[in-house]
N, C-alpha and C positions, 0 to 999 in steps of 0.2 A: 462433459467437463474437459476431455482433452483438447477440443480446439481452443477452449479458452489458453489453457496454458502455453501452445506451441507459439503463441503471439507472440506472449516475454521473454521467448528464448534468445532473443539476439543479445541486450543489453540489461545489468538489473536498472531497475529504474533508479533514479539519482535520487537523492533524499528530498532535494528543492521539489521535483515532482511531486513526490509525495505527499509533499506540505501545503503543493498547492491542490492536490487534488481532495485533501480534508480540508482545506479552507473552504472553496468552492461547495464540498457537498455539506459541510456542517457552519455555515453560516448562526446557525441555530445552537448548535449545541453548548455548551459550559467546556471550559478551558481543559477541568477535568476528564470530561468525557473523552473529550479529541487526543489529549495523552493516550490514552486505551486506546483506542482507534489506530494511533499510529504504532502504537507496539505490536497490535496485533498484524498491523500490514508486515510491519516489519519482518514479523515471525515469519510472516505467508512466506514475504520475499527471499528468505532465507533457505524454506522447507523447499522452495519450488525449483534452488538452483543447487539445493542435493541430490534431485533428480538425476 
């Protein structure tokens, strides 16, 4: 798990990233769903640069 992390160490990713990278994987999913989805990135990206 740690090389995953030391990837994002330089910049947090920008939110448009982010939006595109749940557009991209959730083609599929409900409106709903991808709200959660993005909170939860969000949390990630938050907990990863308390590190």
């Amino acid at each position: 798990e740690e090389n995953v992390v030391s990837k994002t160490n330089q910049e947090p990713p920008q939110d448009s990233d982010i939006h595109q990278l749940i557009d991209e994987c959730c083609v599929e999913v409900p409106e709903e769903q991808k709200q959660k989805m993005e909170d939860t990135m969000f949390d990630l990206v938050k907990i990863c640069h308390h590190k």
